[in-house]
N, C-alpha and C positions, 0 to 999 in steps of 0.2 A: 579604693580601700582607704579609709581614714588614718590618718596616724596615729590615734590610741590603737586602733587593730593592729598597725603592723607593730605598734610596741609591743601590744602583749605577744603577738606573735612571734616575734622576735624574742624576747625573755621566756619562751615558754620554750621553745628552740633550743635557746645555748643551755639554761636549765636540764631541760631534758639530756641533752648532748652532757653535760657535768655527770649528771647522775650516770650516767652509761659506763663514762669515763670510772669514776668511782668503784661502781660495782664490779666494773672488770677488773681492775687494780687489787680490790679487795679480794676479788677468786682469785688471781693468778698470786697473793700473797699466803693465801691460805693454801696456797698449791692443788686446788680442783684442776680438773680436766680444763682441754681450752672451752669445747664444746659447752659444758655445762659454765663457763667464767660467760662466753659470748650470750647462750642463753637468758641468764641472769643478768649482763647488759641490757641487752635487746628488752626483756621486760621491765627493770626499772624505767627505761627512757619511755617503752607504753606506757606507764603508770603515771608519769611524771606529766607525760603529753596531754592525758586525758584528764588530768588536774587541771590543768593550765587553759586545756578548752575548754572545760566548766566553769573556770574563774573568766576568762576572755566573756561567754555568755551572761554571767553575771555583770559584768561589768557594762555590755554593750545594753543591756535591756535597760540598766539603770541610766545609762547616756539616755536612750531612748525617751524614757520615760521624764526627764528633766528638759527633754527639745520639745514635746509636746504638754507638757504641763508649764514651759514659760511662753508659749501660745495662746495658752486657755484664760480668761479673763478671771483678776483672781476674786474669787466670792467671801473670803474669809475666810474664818474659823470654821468649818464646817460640827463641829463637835455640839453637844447641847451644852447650855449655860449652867455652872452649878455656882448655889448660892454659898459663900465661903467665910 
């Protein structure tokens, strides 16, 4: 695994682990049930996680895409010429 992965893996992690913390703090001040404080945990940290895995994939396609475009021999401008 590279280590921009396990960074964002890692930040998407304690992130998520924050928001959990958070939301159950927030129910149990608001005085909810435990049940419904934990629930509300549990799915901010889904929400949060599956942010983070969308941004982790944005982010890896774009590594990607810069490992094999500083490979490719560069042709220029590919744009057409306008006269200005």
């Amino acid at each position: 695994m590279s280590p921009m992965r396990r960074l964002v893996l890692r930040m998407t992690l304690v992130a998520s682990l924050f928001a959990a913390v958070c939301a159950f703090s927030i129910g149990a001040a608001t005085g909810v049930s435990t049940s419904v404080a934990i629930f509300r945990a549990i799915l901010a940290a889904a929400i949060v996680a599956l942010a983070g895995a969308g941004a982790g994939l944005v982010l890896m396609r774009t590594a990607l895409r810069r490992y094999y475009e500083s490979g490719r021999p560069n042709s220029g401008n590919r744009r057409v010429p306008t006269d200005r």
